[in-house]
DRENFILUM-801313 format. One line per field, with one value per residue (C-alpha): x negated, z, y; residue number from 1; chain; residue in one letter. Coordinates in nm, 2 decimals, decimal comma. Layout:
residues N
east: X	...
up: Z	...
north: Y	...
n: NUM	...
chain: A	...
res: a	...
***
This chain:
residues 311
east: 0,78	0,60	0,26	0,11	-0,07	-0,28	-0,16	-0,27	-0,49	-0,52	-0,77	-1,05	-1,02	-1,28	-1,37	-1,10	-0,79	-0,43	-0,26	0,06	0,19	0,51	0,74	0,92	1,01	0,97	0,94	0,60	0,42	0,27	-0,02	-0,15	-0,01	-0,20	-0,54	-0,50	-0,48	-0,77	-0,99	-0,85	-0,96	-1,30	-1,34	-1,30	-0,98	-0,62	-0,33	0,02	0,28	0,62	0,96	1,06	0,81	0,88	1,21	1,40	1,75	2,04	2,20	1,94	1,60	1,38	1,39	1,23	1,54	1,77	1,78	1,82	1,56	1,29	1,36	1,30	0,97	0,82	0,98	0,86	0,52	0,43	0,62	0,41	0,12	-0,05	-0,09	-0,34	-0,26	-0,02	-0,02	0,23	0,24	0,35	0,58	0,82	1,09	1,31	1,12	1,37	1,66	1,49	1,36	1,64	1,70	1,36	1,42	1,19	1,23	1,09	0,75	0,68	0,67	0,46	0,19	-0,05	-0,17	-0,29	-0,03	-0,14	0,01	0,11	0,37	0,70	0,57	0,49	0,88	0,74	0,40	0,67	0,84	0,58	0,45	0,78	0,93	0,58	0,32	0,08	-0,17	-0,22	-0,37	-0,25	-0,42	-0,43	-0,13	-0,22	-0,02	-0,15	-0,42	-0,60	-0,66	-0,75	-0,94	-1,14	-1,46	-1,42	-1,09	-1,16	-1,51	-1,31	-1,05	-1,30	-1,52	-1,23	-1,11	-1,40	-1,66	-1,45	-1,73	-1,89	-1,67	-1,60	-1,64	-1,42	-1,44	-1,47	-1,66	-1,40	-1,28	-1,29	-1,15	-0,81	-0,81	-1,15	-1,19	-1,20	-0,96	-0,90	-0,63	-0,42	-0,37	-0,05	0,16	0,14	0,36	0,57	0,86	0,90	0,79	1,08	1,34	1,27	1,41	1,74	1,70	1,72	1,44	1,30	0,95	1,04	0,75	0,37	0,24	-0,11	-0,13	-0,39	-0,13	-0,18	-0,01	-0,01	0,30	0,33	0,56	0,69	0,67	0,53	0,91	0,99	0,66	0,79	1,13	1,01	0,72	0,97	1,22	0,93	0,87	1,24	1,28	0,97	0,79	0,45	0,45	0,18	-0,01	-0,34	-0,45	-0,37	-0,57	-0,46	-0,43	-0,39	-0,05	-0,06	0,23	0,27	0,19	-0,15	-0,33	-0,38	0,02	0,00	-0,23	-0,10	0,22	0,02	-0,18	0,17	0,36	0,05	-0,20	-0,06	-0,01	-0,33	-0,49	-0,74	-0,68	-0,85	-0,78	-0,82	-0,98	-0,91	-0,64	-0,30	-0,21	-0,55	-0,78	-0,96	-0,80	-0,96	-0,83	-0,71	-0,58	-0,32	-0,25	-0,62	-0,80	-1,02	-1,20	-1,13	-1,38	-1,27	-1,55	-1,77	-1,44	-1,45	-1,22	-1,42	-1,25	-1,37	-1,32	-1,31	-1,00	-0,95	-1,08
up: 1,47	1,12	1,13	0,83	0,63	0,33	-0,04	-0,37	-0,50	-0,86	-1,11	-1,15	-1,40	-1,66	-1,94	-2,22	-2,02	-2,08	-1,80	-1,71	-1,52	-1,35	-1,15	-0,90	-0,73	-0,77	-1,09	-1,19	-1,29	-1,64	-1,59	-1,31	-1,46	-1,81	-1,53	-1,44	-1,71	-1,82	-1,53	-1,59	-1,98	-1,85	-1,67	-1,99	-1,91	-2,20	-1,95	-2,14	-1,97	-1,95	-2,12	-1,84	-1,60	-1,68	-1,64	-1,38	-1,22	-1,34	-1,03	-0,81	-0,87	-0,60	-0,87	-1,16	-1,35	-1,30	-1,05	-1,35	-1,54	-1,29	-1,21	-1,57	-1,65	-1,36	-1,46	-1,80	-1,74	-1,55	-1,73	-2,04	-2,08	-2,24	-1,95	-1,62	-1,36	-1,30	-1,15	-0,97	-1,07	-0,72	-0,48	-0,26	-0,27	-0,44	-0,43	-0,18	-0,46	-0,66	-0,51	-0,53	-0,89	-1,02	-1,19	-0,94	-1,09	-1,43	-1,23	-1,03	-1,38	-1,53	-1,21	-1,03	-1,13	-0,97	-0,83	-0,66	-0,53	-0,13	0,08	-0,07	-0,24	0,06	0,00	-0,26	-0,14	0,12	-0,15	-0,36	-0,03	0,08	-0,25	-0,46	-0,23	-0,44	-0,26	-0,34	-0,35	-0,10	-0,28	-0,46	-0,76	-1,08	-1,08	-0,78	-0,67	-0,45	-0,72	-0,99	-0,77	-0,50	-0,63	-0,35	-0,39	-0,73	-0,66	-0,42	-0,63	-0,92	-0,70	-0,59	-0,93	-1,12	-0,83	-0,57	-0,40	-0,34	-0,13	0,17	0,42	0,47	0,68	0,71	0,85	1,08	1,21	1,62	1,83	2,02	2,20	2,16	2,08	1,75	1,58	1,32	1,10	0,77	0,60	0,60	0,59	0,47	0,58	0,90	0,72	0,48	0,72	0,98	0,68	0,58	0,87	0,83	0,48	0,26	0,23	0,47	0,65	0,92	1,15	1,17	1,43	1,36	1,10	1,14	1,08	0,83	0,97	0,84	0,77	0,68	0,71	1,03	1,34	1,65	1,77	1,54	1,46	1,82	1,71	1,42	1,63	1,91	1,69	1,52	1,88	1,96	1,63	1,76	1,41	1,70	1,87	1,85	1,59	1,62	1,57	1,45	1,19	1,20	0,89	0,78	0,97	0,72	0,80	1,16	1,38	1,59	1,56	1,96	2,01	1,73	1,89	2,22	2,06	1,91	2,19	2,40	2,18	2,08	2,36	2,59	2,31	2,43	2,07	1,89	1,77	1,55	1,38	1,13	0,93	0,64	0,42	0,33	0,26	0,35	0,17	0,05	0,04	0,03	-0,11	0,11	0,03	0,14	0,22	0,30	0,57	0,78	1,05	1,23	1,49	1,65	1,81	1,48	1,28	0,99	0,85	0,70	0,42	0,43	0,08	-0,22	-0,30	-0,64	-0,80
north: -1,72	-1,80	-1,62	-1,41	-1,60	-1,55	-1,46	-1,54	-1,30	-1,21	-1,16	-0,85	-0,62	-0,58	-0,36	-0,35	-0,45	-0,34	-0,19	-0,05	0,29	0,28	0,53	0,30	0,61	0,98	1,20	1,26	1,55	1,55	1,71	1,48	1,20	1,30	1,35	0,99	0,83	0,99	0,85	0,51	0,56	0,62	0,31	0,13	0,01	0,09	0,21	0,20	0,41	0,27	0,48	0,61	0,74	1,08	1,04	1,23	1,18	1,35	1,43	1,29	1,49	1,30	0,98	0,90	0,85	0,52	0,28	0,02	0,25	0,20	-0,13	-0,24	-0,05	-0,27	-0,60	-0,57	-0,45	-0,71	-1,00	-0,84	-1,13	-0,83	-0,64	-0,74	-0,47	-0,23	0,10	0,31	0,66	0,84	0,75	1,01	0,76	0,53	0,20	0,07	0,14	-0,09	-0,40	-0,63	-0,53	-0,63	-0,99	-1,19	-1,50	-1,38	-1,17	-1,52	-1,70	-1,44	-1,50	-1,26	-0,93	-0,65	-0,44	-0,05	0,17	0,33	0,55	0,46	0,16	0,01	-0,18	-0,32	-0,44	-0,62	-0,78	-0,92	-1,06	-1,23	-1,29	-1,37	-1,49	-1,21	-1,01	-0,67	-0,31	-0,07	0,23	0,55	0,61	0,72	1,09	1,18	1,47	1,24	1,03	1,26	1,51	1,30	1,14	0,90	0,78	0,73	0,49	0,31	0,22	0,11	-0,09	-0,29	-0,34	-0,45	-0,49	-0,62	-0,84	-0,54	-0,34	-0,61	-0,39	-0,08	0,20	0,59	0,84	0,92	0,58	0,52	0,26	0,36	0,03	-0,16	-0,50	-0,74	-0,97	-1,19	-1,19	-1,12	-0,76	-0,62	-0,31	0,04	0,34	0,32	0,47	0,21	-0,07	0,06	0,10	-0,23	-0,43	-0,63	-0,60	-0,87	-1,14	-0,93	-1,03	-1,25	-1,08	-0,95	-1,28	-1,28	-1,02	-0,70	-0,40	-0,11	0,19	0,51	0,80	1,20	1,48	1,26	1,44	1,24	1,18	1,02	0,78	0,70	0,59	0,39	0,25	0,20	0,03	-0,23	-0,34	-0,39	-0,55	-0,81	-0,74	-0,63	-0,98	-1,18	-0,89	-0,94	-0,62	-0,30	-0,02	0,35	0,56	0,91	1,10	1,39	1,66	1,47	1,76	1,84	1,53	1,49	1,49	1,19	1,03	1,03	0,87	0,60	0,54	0,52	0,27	0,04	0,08	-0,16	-0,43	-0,57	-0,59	-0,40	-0,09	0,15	0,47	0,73	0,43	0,65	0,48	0,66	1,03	1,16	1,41	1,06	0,74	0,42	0,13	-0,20	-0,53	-0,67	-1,05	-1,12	-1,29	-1,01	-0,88	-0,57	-0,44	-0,09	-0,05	-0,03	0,10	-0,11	-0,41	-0,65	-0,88	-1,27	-1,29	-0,99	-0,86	-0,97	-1,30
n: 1	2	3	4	5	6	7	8	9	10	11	12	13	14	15	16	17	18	19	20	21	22	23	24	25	26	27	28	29	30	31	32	33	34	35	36	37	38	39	40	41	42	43	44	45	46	47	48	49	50	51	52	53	54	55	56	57	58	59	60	61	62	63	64	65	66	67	68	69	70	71	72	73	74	75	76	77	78	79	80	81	82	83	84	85	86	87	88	89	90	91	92	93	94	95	96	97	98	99	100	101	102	103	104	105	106	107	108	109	110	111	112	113	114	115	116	117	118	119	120	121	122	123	124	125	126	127	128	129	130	131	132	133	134	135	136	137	138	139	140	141	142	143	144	145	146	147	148	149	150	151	152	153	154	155	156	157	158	159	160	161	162	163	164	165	166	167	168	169	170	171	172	173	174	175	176	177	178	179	180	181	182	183	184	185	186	187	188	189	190	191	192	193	194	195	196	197	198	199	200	201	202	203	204	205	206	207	208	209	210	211	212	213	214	215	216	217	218	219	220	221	222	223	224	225	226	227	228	229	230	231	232	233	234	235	236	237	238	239	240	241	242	243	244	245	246	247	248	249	250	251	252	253	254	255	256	257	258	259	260	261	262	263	264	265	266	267	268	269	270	271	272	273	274	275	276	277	278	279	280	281	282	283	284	285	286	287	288	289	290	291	292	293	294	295	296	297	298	299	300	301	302	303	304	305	306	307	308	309	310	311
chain: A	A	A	A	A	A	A	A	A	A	A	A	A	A	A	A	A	A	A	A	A	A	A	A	A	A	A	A	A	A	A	A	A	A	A	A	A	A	A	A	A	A	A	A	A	A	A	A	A	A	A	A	A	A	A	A	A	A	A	A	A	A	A	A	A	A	A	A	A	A	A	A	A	A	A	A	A	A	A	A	A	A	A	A	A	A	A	A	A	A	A	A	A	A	A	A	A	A	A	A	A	A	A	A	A	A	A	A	A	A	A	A	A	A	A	A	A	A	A	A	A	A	A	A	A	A	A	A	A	A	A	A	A	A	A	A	A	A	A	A	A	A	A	A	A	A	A	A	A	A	A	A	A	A	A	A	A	A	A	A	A	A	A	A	A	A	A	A	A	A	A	A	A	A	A	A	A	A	A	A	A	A	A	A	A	A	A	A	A	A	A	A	A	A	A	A	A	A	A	A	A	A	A	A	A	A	A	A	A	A	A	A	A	A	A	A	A	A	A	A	A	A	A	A	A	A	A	A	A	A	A	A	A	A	A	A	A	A	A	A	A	A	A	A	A	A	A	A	A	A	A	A	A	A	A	A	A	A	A	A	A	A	A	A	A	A	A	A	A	A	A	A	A	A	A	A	A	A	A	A	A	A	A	A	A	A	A	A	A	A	A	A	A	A	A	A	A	A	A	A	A	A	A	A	A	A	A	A	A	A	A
res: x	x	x	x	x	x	x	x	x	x	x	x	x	x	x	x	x	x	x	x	x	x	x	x	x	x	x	x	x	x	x	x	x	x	x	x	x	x	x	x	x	x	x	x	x	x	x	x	x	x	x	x	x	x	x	x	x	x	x	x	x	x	x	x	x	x	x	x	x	x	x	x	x	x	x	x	x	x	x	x	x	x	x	x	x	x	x	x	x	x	x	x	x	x	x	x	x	x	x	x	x	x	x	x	x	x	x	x	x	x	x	x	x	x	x	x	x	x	x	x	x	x	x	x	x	x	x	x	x	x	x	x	x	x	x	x	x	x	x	x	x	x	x	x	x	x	x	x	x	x	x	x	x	x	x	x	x	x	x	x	x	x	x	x	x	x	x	x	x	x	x	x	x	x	x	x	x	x	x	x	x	x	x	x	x	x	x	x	x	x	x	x	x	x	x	x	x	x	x	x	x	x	x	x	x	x	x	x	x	x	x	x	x	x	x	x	x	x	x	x	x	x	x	x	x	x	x	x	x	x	x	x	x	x	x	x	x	x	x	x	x	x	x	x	x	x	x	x	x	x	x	x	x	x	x	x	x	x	x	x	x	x	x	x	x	x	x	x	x	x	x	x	x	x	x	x	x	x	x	x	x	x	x	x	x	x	x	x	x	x	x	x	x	x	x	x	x	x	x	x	x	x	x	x	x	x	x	x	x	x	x
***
């Protein structure tokens, strides 16, 4: 089995920079969409949002308009030389829908860019790794009340942006070791959901062998993070992972019946493992790369990046 191995990261942002918002999935509400955009406006940076974000579905009122719709507003923001990140608005879901009609040919010819975004658009984090070779941002979406309401989600974001050599280390408050230990590997993943739905699809990852796992999921109840935990082992996609970080589980029941579910289907894995690291659907989300060489020590709850996120 191929192991995970490092992706090409793209540039920082600075002061001045065009970027683009995009609704890959859900519909977007104005007013938090209008609130983000403001905070990006007061890091300096010129966010352009593409025709149909604020579109919704005619029959299907859990998208953000077309299939073909979405699919375009990403390919031409980031095939745009003009523009040096972009931004996902919210996600709820829908990013699956579009992922194999995005023109991948065109985005690898128009080379890296910062991509952010979480939840649903972990499928696409997945297919700019496989189909791209791009790192990028598994963090907070523009439209969102974590992002316009949390101070902290907001700094974490920036840093990594514009500062990136200065947030290395990550870790929160509240992050403990499940399993102790430390390990060395690459950054992958995002929300089980997605992770689960995306096996047998195609130019799906061929497995996680010596990558350091990003889990997280909400509104799942602990049943079923044991089914889609259940199937990512029978699938093979948790051999050879060399260790494993633990999000937020927002909506997933009374956090000791998650955790005992966790602890079940990863603790005899015989890797590190650490939670509530503070990354996901939680009250404040921080911001982690993806594709990147690291360090996670449970016991000290922190993943430590051997190089910054962004150039």
């Amino acid at each position: 089995m191929t192991s995970v191995a490092p992706l090409e990261r793209p540039g920082r942002l600075r002061p001045g920079d065009r970027v683009a918002v995009v609704a890959p999935s859900g519909p977007v509400s104005g007013e938090r969409l209008a609130a983000g955009l403001g905070v990006l406006r007061g890091w300096g940076l010129d966010p352009v949002v593409m025709p149909h974000v604020r579109d919704t579905h005619g029959e299907l009122g859990y998208l953000a308009g077309t299939d073909a719709d979405r699919a375009r507003d990403l390919t031409r923001a980031w095939c745009d030389p003009a523009v040096s990140a972009v931004f996902c608005a919210r996600g709820g879901y829908g990013a699956q829908r579009v992922v194999d009609l995005l023109d991948w040919p065109a985005v690898r010819a128009a080379g890296p860019k910062v991509f952010v975004g979480h939840s649903d658009v972990t499928a696409l984090h997945e297919a700019f790794a496989v189909r791209t070779g791009l790192a990028t941002l598994h963090g907070p979406m523009t439209g969102t009340a974590v992002f316009t309401e949390d101070p902290a989600t907001q700094e974490a974001l920036r840093a990594t942006l514009f500062e990136p050599e200065s947030v290395r280390t990550l870790g929160s408050g509240t992050a403990r070791a499940l399993v102790p230990g430390r390990a060395r590997g690459v950054t992958l993943g995002g929300c089980l959901s997605l992770l689960a739905g995306d096996l047998g699809t195609p130019a799906a990852r061929p497995g996680h062998r010596d990558g350091l796992l990003l889990l997280e999921d909400t509104g799942e109840e602990p049943y079923r993070l044991d089914r889609m935990l259940t199937q990512l082992r029978r699938a093979g996609r948790l051999d050879g992972v060399a260790g494993i970080a633990l999000g937020s589980w927002a909506g997933c029941g009374p956090y000791e019946k998650v955790r005992a579910t966790l602890l079940d289907r990863l603790g005899g894995l015989g890797v590190p493992v650490v939670e509530e690291l503070g990354f996901g659907h939680g009250p404040t989300a921080l911001t982690i790369p993806l594709g990147l060489p690291a360090t996670l020590d449970a016991e000290a709850g922190t993943l430590t990046l051997d190089v910054p996120a962004l150039r």
